[in-house]
C-alpha positions as CSV (number, residue, x, y, z in Angstrom):
1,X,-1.4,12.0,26.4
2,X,0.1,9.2,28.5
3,X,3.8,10.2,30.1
4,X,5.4,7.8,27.6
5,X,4.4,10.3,24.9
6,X,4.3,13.8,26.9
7,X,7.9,12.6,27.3
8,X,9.1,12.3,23.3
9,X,7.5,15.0,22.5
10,X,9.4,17.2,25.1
11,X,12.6,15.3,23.7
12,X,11.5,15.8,19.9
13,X,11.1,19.8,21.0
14,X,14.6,19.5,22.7
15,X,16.2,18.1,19.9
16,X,14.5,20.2,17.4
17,X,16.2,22.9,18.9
18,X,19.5,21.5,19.3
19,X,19.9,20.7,15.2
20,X,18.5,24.4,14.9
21,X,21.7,25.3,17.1
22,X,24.3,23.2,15.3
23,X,23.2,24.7,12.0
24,X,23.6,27.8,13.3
25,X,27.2,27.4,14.1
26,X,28.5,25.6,11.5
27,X,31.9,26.8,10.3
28,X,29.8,27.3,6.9
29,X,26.4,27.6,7.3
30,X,25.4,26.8,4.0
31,X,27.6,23.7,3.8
32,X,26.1,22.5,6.8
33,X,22.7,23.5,5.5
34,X,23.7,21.1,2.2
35,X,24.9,18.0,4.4
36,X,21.2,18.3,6.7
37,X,19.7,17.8,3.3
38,X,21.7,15.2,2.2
39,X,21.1,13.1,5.8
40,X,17.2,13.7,4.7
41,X,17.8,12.4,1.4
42,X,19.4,9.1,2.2
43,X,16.0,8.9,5.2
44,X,14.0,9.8,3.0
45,X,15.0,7.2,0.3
46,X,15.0,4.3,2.5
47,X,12.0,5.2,4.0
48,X,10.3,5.9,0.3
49,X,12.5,2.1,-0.4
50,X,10.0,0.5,2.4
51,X,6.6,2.0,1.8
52,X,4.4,1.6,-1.3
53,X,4.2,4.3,-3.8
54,X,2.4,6.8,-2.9
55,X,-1.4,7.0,-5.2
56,X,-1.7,9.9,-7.9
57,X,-4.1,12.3,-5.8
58,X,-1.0,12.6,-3.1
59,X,1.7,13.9,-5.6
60,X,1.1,17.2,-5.6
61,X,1.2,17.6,-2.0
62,X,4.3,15.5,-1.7
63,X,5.7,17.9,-4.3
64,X,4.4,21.2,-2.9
65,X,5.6,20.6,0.7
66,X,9.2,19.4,-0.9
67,X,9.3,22.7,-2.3
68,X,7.8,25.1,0.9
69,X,10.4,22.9,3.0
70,X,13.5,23.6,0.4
71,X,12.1,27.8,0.8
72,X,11.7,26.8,4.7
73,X,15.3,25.8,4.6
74,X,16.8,28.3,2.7
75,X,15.0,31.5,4.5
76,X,16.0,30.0,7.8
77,X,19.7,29.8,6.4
78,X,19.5,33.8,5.7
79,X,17.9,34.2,9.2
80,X,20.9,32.1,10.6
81,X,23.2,34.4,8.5
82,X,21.9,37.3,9.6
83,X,20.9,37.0,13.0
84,X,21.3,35.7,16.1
85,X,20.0,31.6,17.1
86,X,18.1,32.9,20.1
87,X,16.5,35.5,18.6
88,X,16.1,33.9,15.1
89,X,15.0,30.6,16.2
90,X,12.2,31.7,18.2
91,X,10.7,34.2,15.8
92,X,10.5,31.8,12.9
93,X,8.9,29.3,15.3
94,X,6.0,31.2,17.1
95,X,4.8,33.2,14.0
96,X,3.6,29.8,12.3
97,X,0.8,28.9,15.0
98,X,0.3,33.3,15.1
99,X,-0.2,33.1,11.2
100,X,-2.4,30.3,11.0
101,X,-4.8,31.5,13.7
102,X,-5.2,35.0,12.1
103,X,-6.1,33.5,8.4
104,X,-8.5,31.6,10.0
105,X,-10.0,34.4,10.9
106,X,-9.3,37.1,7.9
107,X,-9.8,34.5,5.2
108,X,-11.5,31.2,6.2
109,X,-13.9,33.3,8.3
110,X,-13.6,31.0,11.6
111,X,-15.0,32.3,15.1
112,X,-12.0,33.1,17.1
113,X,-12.8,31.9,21.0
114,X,-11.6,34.0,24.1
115,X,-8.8,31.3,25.1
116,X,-7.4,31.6,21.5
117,X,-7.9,35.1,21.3
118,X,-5.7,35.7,24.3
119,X,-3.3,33.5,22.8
120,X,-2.7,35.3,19.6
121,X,-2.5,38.5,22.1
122,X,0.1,36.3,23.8
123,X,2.1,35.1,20.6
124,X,2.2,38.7,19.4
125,X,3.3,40.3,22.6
126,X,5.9,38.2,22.7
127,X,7.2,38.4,19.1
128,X,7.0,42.2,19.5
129,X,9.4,41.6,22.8
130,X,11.4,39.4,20.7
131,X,12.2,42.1,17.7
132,X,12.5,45.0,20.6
133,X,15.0,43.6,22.5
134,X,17.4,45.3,22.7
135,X,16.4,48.7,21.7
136,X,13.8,49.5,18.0
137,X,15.1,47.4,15.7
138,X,17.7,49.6,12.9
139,X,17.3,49.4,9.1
140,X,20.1,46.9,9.4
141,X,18.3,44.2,11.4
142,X,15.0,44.2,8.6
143,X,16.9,41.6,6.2
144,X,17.2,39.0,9.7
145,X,13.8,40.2,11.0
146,X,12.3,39.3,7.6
147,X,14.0,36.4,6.5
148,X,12.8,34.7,10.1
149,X,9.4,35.9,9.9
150,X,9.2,34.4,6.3
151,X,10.5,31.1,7.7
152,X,7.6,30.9,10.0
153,X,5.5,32.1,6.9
154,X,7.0,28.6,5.7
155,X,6.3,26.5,8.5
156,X,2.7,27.2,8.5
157,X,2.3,26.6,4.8
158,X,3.8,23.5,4.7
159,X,2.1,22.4,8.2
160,X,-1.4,23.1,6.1
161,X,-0.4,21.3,3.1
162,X,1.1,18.0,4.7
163,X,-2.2,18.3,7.1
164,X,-4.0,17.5,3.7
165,X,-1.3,15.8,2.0
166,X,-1.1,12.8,4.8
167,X,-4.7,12.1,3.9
168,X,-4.1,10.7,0.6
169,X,-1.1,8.6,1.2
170,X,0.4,6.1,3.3
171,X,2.6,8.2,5.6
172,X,5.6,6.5,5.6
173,X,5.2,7.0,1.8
174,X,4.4,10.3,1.6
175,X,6.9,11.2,4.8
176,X,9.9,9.5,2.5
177,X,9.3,10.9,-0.5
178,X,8.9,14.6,0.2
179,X,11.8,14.3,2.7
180,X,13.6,12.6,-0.6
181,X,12.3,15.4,-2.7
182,X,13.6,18.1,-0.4
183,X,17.2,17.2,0.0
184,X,18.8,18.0,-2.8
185,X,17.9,21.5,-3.8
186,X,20.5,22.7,-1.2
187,X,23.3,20.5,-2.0
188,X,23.3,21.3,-5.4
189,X,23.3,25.2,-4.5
190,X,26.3,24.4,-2.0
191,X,28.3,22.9,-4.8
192,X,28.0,25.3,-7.0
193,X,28.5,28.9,-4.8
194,X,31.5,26.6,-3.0
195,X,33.4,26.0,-6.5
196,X,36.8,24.6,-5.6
197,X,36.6,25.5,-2.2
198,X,33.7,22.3,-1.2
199,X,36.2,20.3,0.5
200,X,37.5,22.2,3.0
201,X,34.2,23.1,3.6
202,X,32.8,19.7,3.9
203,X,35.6,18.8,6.5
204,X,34.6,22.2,9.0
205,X,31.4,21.8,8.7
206,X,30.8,17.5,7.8
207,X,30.2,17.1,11.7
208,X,27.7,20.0,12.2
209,X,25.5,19.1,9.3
210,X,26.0,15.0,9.1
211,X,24.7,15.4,13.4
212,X,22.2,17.9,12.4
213,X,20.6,16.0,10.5
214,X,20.5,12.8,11.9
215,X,18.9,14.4,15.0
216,X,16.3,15.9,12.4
217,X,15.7,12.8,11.0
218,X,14.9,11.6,14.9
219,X,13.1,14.5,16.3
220,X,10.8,14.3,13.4
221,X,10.2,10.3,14.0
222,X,9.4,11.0,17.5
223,X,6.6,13.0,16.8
224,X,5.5,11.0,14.4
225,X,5.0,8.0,16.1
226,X,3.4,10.5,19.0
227,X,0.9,11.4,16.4
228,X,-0.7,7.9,16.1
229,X,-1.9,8.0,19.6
230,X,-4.4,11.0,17.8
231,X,-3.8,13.8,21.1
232,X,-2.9,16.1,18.1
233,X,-3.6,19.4,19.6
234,X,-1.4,18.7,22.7
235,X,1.2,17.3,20.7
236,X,1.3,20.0,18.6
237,X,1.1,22.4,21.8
238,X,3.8,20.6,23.4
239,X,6.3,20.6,20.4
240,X,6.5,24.1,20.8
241,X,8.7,24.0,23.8
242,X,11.2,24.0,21.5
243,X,11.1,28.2,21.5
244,X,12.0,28.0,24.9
245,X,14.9,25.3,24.5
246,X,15.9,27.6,21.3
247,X,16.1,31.0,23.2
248,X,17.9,28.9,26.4
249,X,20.7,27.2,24.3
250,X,21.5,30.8,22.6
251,X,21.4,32.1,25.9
252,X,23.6,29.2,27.9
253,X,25.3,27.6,25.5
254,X,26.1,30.0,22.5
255,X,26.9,33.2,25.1
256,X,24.6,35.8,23.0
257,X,23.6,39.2,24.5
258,X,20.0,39.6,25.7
259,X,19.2,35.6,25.9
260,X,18.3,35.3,28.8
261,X,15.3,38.3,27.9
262,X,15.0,36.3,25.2
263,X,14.3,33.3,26.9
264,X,11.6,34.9,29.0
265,X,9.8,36.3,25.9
266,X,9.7,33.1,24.1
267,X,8.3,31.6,27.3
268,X,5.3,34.4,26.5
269,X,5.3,33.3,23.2
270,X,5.0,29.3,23.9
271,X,2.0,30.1,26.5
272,X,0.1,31.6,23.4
273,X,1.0,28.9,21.1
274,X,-0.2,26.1,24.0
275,X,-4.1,28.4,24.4
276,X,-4.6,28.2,20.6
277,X,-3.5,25.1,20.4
278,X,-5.4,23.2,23.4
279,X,-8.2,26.0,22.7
């Protein structure tokens, strides 16, 4: 990677986190959830507007990722509900890359290497830090737990089926329509559990959720255009420095208990994710 590019990525990561953080504390989470969506929407359509359409074969990726990121979004809502950011944020981030390396083992059958063994080591050590913080988790922290755990469940999934998916379209194309696709799931929900009570929520949260996800919409460009240099694993590697940035703005910024612990054990985590990655 060149500086030019070791450099957006660290800002994609940055700003990654920071649309995490300004979901996280809108006045209505699921409001602001909706008006992220809608921002991806409106992207999503001018960027579909531009490109050609994408060839039959791509469809059902386009359609499948549209739906993992609409569960993506909606388990990391609960987890944002239920939980703290810098414990939440983290967790759902570092189990993807954990996941993905075990079923490569336990299904696909790969060889597992030293360096990425001692990664995964890494990643779970430092997920287990993350849940015990604190003291063993109760019956009353399982729903959060869960719900972020699943999110990372998410992540990988769709990260396997856009890895295929970008293969048989143009990516522009495919990029605008699944982010098209994905919006509106969310707003429809918001306007029907916030029945004659949408427009106050629109005005508490319209700031939140209309910044959220513009800064989405850029942090995913970023990387992107970081992407067609080819220094995948790196990128990918380096992206992940936004479960640092996650745990330090919860810690910092949003004044929760045990973030700065949490900081250190997503630092753990990232040094896991960067051996399987670069392994």
């Amino acid at each position: 990677m060149t500086p030019t590019i070791a450099l957006t990525v660290l800002c994609s990561a940055l700003l990654h986190a920071v649309w995490n953080s300004l979901a996280h504390n809108a006045n209505d989470r699921l409001v602001g959830f909706a008006l992220i969506g809608v921002v991806d929407m409106l992207g999503g359509g001018a960027l579909a507007l531009m490109a050609e359409i994408p060839p039959a074969g791509a469809w059902p990726f386009i359609i499948a990722s549209a739906a993992l990121h609409v569960a993506y979004n909606l388990l990391l809502l609960a987890s944002y509900q239920l939980g703290e950011f810098s414990q939440m944020y983290p967790l759902a981030r570092g189990t993807s890359p954990w996941m993905v390396a075990l079923v490569s083992v336990a299904v696909l059958g790969n060889d597992l290497p030293a360096r990425e063994l001692v990664g995964v080591i890494a990643i779970s050590a430092g997920l287990a830090a993350l849940v015990c913080i604190g003291g063993r988790p109760t019956r009353h922290d399982i729903p959060a737990l869960a719900a972020a755990l699943l999110t990372g469940v998410m992540i990988a999934a769709y990260t396997v089926v856009d890895g295929l998916g970008v293969r048989e379209a143009p990516l522009a194309a495919y990029i605008g329509w699944m982010f098209l696709l994905q919006g509106p799931p969310i707003a429809v929900l918001a306007v029907i559990r916030r029945r004659g009570m949408l427009g106050p929520a629109l005005r508490e949260s319209a700031a939140a959720g209309l910044t959220g996800g513009a800064i989405s919409l850029a942090a995913y460009s970023m990387v992107l255009w970081a992407q067609t240099s080819g220094a995948l694993a790196p990128i990918a590697a380096l992206r992940e420095t936004s479960i640092v940035f996650g745990a330090l703005i919860g810690a910092v910024f949003l004044g929760e208990r045990m973030g700065a612990r949490r900081a250190l054990a997503s630092a753990v985590v990232l040094v896991g994710v960067v051996l399987i990655s670069t392994g």
